[in-house]
C-alpha positions in Angstrom: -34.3 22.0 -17.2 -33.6 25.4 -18.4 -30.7 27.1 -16.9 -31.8 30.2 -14.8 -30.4 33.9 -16.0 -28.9 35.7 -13.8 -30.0 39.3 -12.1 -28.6 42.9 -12.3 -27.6 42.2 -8.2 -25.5 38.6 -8.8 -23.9 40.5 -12.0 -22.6 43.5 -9.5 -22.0 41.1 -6.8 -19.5 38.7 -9.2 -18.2 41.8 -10.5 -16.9 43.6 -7.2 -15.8 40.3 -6.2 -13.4 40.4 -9.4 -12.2 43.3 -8.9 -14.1 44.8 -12.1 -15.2 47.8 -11.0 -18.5 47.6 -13.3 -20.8 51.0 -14.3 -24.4 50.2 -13.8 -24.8 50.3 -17.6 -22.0 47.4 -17.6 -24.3 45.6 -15.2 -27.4 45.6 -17.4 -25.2 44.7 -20.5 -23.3 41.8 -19.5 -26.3 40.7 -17.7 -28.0 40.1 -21.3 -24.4 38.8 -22.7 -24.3 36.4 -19.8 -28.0 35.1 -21.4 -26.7 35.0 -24.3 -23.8 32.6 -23.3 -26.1 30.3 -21.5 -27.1 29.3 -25.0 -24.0 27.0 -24.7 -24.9 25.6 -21.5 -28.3 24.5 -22.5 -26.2 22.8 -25.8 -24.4 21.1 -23.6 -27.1 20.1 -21.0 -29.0 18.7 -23.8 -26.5 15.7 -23.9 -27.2 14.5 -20.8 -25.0 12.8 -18.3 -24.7 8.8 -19.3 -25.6 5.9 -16.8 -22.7 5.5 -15.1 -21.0 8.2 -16.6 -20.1 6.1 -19.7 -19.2 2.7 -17.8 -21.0 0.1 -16.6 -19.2 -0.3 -13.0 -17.1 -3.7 -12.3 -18.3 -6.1 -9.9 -21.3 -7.4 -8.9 -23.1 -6.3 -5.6 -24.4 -8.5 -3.3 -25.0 -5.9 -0.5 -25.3 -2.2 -0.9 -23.9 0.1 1.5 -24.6 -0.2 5.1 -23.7 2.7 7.5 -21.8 1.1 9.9 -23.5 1.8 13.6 -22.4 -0.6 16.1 -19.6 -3.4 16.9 -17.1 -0.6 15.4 -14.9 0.3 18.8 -11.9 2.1 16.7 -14.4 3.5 14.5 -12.7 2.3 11.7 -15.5 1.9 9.0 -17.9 4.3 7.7 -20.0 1.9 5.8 -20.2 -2.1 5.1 -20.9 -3.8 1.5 -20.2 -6.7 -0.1 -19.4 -6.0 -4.2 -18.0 -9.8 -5.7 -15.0 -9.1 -8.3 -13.9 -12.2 -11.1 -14.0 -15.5 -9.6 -10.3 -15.9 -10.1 -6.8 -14.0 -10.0 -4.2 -12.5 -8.3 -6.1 -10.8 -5.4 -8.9 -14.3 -5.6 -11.3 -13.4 -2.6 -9.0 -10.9 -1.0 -11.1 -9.0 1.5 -10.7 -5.2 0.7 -11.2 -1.9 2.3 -11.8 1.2 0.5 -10.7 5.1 1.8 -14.4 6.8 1.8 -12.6 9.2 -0.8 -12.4 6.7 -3.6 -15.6 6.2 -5.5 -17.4 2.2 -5.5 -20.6 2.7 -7.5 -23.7 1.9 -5.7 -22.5 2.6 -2.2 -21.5 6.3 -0.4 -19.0 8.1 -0.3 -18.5 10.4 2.3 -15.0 11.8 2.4 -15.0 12.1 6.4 -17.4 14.7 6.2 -21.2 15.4 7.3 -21.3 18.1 4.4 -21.1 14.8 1.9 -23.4 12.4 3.2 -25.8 10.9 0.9 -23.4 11.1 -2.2 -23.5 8.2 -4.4 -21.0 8.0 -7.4 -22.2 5.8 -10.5 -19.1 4.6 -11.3 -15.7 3.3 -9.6 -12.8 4.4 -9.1 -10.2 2.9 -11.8 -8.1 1.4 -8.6 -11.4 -0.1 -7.8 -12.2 -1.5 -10.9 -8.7 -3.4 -11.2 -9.0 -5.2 -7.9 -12.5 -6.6 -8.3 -11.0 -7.8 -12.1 -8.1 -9.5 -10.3 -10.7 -10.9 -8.2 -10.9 -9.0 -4.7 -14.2 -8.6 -3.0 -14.9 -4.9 -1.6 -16.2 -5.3 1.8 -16.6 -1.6 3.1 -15.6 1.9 3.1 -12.9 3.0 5.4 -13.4 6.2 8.0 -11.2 9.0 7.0 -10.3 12.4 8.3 -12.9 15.4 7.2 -12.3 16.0 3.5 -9.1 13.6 4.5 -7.8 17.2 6.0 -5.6 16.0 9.1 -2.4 13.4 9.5 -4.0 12.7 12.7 -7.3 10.8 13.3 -8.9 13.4 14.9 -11.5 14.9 12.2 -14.1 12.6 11.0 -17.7 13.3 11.3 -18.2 9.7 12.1 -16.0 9.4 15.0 -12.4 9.8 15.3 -10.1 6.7 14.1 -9.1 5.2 17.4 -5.2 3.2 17.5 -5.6 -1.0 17.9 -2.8 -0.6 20.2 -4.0 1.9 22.8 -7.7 3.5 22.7 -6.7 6.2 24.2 -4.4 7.1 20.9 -5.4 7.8 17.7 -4.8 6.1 14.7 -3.2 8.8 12.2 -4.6 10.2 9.2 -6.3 10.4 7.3 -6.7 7.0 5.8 -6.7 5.8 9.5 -9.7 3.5 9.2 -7.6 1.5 6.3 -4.9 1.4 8.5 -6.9 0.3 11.5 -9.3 -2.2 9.4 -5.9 -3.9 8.3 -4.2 -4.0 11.6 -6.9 -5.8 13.3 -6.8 -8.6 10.3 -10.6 -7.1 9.5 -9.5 -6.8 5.2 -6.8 -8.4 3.4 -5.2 -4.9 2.3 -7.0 -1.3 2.1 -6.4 1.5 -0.3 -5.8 5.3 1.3 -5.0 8.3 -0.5 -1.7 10.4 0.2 -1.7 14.1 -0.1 1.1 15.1 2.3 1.0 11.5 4.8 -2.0 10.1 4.6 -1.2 6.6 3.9 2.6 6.5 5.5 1.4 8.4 8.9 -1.3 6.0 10.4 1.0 2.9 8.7 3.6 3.6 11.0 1.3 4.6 13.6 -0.9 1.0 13.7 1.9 -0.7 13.2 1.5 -1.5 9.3 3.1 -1.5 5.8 1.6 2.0 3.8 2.9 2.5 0.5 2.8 5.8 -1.6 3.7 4.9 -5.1 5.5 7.0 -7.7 3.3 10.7 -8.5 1.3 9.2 -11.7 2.2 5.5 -11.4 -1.2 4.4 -9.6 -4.4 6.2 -11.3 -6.1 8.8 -9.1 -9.6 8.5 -11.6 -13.0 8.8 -9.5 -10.9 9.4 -6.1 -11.4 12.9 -4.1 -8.3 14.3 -4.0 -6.9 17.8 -2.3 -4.5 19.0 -5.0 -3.7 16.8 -8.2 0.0 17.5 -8.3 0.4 15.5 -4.8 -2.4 13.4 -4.9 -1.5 10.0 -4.1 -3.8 6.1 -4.0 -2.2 3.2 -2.8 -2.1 0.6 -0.2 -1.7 -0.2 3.2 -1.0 -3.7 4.0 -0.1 -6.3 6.9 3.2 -6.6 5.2 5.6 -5.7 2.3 4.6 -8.6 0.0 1.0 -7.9 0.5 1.6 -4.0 -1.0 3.5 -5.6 -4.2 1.3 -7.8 -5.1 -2.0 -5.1 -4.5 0.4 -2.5 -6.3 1.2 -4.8 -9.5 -2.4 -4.8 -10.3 -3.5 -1.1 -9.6 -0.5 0.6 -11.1 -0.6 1.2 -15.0 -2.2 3.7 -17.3 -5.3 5.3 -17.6 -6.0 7.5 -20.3 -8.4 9.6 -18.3 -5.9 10.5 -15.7 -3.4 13.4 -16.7 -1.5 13.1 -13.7 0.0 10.6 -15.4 3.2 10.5 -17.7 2.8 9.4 -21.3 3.9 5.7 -20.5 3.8 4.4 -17.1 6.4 1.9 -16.6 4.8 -1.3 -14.2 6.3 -4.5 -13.0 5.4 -7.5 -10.8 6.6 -5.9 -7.6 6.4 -8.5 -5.6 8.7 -10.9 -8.0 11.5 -8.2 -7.4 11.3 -8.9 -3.2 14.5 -10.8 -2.2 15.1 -8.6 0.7 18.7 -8.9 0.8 20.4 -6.0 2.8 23.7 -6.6 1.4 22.7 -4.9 -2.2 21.8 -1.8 -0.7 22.8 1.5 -0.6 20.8 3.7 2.1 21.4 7.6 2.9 19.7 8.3 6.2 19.2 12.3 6.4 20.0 13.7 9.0 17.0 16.3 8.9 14.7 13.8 9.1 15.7 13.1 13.0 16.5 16.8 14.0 12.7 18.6 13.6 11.2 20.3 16.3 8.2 17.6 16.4 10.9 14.8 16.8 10.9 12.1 19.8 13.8 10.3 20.7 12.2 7.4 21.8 11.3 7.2 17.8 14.6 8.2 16.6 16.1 5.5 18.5 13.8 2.8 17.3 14.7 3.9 13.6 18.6 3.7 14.1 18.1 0.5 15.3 16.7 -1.1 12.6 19.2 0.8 10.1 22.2 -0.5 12.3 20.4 -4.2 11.6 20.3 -3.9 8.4 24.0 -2.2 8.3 25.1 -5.5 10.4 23.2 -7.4 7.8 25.6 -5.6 4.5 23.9 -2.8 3.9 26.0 0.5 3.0 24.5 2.8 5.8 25.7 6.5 5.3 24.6 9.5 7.1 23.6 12.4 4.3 22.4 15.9 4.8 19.9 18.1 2.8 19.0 21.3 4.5 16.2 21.9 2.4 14.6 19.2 4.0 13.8 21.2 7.3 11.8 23.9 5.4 9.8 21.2 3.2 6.7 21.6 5.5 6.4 25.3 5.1 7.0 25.1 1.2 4.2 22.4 1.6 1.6 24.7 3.6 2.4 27.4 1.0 2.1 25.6 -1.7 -1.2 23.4 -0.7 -3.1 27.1 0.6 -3.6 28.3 -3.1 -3.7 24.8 -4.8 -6.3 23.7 -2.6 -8.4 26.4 -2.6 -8.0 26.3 -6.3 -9.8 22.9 -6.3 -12.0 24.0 -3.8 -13.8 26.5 -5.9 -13.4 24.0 -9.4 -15.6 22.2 -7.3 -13.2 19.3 -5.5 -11.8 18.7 -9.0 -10.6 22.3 -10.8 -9.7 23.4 -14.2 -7.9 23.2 -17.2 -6.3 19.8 -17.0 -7.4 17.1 -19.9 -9.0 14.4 -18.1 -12.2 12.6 -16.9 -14.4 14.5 -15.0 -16.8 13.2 -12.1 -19.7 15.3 -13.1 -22.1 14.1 -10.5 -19.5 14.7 -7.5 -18.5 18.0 -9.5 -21.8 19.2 -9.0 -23.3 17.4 -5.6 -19.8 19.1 -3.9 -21.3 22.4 -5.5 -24.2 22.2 -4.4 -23.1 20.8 -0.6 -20.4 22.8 0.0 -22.7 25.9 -0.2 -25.1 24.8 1.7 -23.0 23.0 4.3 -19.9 24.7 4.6 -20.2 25.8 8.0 -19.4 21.8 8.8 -16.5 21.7 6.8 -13.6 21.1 10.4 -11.3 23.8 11.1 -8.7 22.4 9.5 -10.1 23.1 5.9 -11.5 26.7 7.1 -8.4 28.0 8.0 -6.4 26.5 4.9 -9.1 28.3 2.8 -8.6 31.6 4.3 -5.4 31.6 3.9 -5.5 30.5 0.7 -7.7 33.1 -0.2 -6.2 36.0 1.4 -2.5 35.6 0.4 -4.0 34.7 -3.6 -6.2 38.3 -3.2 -3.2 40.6 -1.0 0.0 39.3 -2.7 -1.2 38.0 -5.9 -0.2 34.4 -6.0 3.4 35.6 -5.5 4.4 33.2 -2.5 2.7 30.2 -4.3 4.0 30.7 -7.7 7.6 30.8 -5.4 6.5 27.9 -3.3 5.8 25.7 -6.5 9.3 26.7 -7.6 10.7 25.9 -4.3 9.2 22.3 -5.0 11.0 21.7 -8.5 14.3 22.6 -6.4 13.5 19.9 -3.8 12.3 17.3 -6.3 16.3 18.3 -7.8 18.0 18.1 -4.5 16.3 14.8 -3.8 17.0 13.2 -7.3 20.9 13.5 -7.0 20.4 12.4 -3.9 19.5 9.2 -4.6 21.7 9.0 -7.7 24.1 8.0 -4.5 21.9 5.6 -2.9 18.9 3.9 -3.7 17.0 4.7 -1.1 16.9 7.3 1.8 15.5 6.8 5.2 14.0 8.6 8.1 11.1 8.2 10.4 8.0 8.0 8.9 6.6 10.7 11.5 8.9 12.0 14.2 6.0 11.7 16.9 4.4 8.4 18.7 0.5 8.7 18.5 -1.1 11.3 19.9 -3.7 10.8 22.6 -7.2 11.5 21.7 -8.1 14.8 23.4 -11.9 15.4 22.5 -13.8 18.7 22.5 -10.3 21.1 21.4 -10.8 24.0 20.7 -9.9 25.3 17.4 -6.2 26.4 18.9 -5.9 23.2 19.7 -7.3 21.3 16.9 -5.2 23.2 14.5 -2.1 22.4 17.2 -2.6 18.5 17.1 -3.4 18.6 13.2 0.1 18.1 11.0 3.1 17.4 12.8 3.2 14.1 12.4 3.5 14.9 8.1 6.8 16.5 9.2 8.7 14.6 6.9 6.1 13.0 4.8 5.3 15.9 2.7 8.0 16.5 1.4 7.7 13.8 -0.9 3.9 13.9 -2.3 5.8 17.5 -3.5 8.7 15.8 -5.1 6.4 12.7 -6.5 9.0 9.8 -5.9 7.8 6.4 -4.0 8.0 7.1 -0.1 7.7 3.0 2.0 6.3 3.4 5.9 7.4 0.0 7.3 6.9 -1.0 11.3 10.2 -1.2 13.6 10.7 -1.7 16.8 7.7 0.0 19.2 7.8 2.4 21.9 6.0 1.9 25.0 3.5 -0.4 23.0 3.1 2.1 20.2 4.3 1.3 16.7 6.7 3.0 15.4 7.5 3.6 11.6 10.5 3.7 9.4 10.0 5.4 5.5 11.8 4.7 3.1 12.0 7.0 -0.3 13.5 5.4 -3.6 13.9 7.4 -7.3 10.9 8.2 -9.4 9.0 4.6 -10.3 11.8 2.7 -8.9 9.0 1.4 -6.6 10.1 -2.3 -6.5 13.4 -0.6 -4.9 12.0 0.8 -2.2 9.3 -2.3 -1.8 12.1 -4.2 -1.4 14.4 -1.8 1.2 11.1 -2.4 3.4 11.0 -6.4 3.0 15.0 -6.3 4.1 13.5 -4.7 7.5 10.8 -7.7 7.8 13.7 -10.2 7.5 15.9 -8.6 10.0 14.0 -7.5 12.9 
């Protein structure tokens, strides 16, 4: 299919929207340079796009895809499927669950979102690759937030993720179907994706482990991400053992992911679990417990299980960071431009050596422009503002915010030259009732509180643990633990010391 040249109007319209102030001779004349580059594009058309995208996907399929439409109360799937891995190994017949933002060829992918549905990938994701080859068996893909764009539950197109504890609560977001699916002992373990809380925030909210590995230590290939400096995949998990041994066989390199370091350091997490509170040094930040979002009632839950663990040996130490307090509006700086950024690279962006998905590269394209009025308000308004602060002040505040994020990272990594982990409520909030039909003051409102304290670290990259305590009123409660870059197995193990003492 040839490519389609462009007019004298689209050439004017691209050029006031860059700020290129083109003459109407311009117009004509890069109109006929523009053909004239499009020489490359057919060059590169001419190639084609591979079955598969190169790959033959791992895995056999026994059931495609299946939207899921009734016997789904929490709404906690988007889809059903049955995909066989090996017959043997470490995850041997482990049911599995799948965020609907990470790709399993042959079956949709949604993201959440109406303004995705009918997408199929070709391929898998390289996370789902390596559990069907340690033998899991994919059994569905898990409901998410819209475009996985609130810490809540509230968003998805398909119904919002409702809590196993109390219907009348939501789950958190935005992997809260994973969350849900393994609370209710439907899956084995589930992947989520992280991008300021995604994983940790309906974990502690459900009443489960969720585990956001070291930046770069898991692979993010053929997953839908938001911003690939803080774009996390990892597991959540009926308990701490369950998340090693998932995590031992998803973490490790992939050459198509530049997120990644060089060499990725890995271990058998799970062999490292002795859960001994006596060999542990824990800072517990004071900042974590003071925001304005904070409950007592969840504060108090926390303490308790740090003075257990203090009774049990552990070196318990109260520590300060200010910095900490402003880490959610260095976040929402940051993520405005980064996101939109991605947004407009088509869901992935530029100029970073990796694979690239080229059939969600260009089904996004082509969905986002003719759905976007779907897209929840949640991703409007971080677009617009986005957009405006990049076109009135120049990428000033971002290029400061991104700064501000290296300082944190600093702050955080002598912090934890002291102690090998720190701790703090996962979120400083109990779940939040499902209130349907808000309006968008409301929406917004209800939409990221509860990443208070999670988002600081998908900025700084190091492992961050949500691990149930002691509930509230019949609503779990979570308590997150943050070790030193891949010191995963650390901060694994902090969490299993809570499981043996409460």
């Amino acid at each position: 299919m040839s490519l389609r040249p462009p007019t004298e109007g689209e050439i004017r319209e691209l050029g006031d929207a860059l700020h290129l102030e083109l003459t109407g001779d311009e117009v004509r004349d890069f109109r006929e340079l523009v053909i004239g580059v499009l020489e490359s594009y057919e060059t590169v058309q001419g190639y084609g796009t591979p079955t598969a995208e190169g790959r033959s996907p791992t895995g056999t399929i026994v059931e495609a895809g299946q939207r899921v439409r009734d016997g789904d109360p929490l709404n906690a799937w988007v889809s059903r499927c049955e995909i066989v891995g090996s017959e043997s190994g470490p995850l041997s017949d482990w049911k599995i669950g799948i965020k609907d933002n990470i790709a399993v060829a042959g079956v949709e992918m949604t993201c959440g979102s109406r303004v995705m549905e009918g997408y199929v990938p070709a391929r898998n994701a390289t996370v789902v690759d390596r559990l069907l080859e340690a033998g899991g068996r994919i059994v569905g893909k898990t409901n998410m937030d819209d475009m996985a764009f609130t810490g809540n539950g509230h968003s998805s197109a398909f119904g919002p993720t409702l809590n196993p504890h109390d219907e009348e609560h939501l789950s958190g977001g935005s992997s809260g179907g994973s969350a849900i699916a393994v609370a209710t002992d439907e899956v084995d373990v589930a992947l989520g994706g992280d991008q300021g809380g995604s994983i940790r925030a309906p974990a502690a909210w459900t009443g489960v482990v969720g585990h956001k590995p070291t930046h770069g230590l898991v692979p993010y290939t053929g997953c839908v991400g938001i911003e690939n400096t803080i774009d996390h995949v990892g597991p959540l998990a009926p308990d701490v053992d369950t998340a090693a041994r998932t995590l031992s066989v998803i973490a490790g390199k992939d050459p198509k992911d530049p997120r990644q370091p060089n060499s990725v350091p890995t271990e058998h997490y799970e062999e490292a679990l002795d859960g001994e509170p006596s060999d542990m040094s824990i800072g517990v930040l004071s900042e974590g417990f003071d925001r304005p979002e904070c409950d007592d009632r969840v504060n108090d839950s926390v303490r308790s299980a740090l003075d257990a663990l203090s009774s049990e040996g552990a070196t318990v130490e109260e520590v300060s960071m200010p910095m900490h307090a402003d880490s959610l509006d260095i976040y929402t700086v940051a993520l405005a431009e980064g996101f939109l950024a991605a947004f407009s690279g088509e869901g992935i962006g530029h100029n970073w050596k990796g694979w690239y998905n080229v059939s969600w590269i260009e089904n996004f394209g082509k969905y986002r422009r003719g759905q976007g009025g779907d897209f929840p308000p949640s991703v409007k308004l971080t677009l617009l503002a986005g957009a405006y602060t990049s076109e009135r002040y120049h990428s000033k505040y971002y290029a400061e915010a991104m700064n501000l994020r290296q300082q944190l990272t600093e702050q955080y990594t002598e912090l934890l030259q002291e102690y090998d982990v720190v701790a703090m409520p996962t979120t400083p909030q109990l779940a939040h009732e499902w209130v349907p039909d808000q309006d968008r003051f409301e929406f917004i409102a209800d939409a990221w509180g509860n990443l208070a304290n999670t988002c600081a670290f998908n900025m700084t990259g190091q492992p961050s643990l949500s691990v149930p305590v002691e509930p509230v009123d019949g609503l779990p409660v979570g308590l997150m633990f943050t070790g030193s870059h891949f010191d995963d197995g650390t901060v694994l193990n902090a969490g299993h010391a809570v499981e043996n003492v409460l």
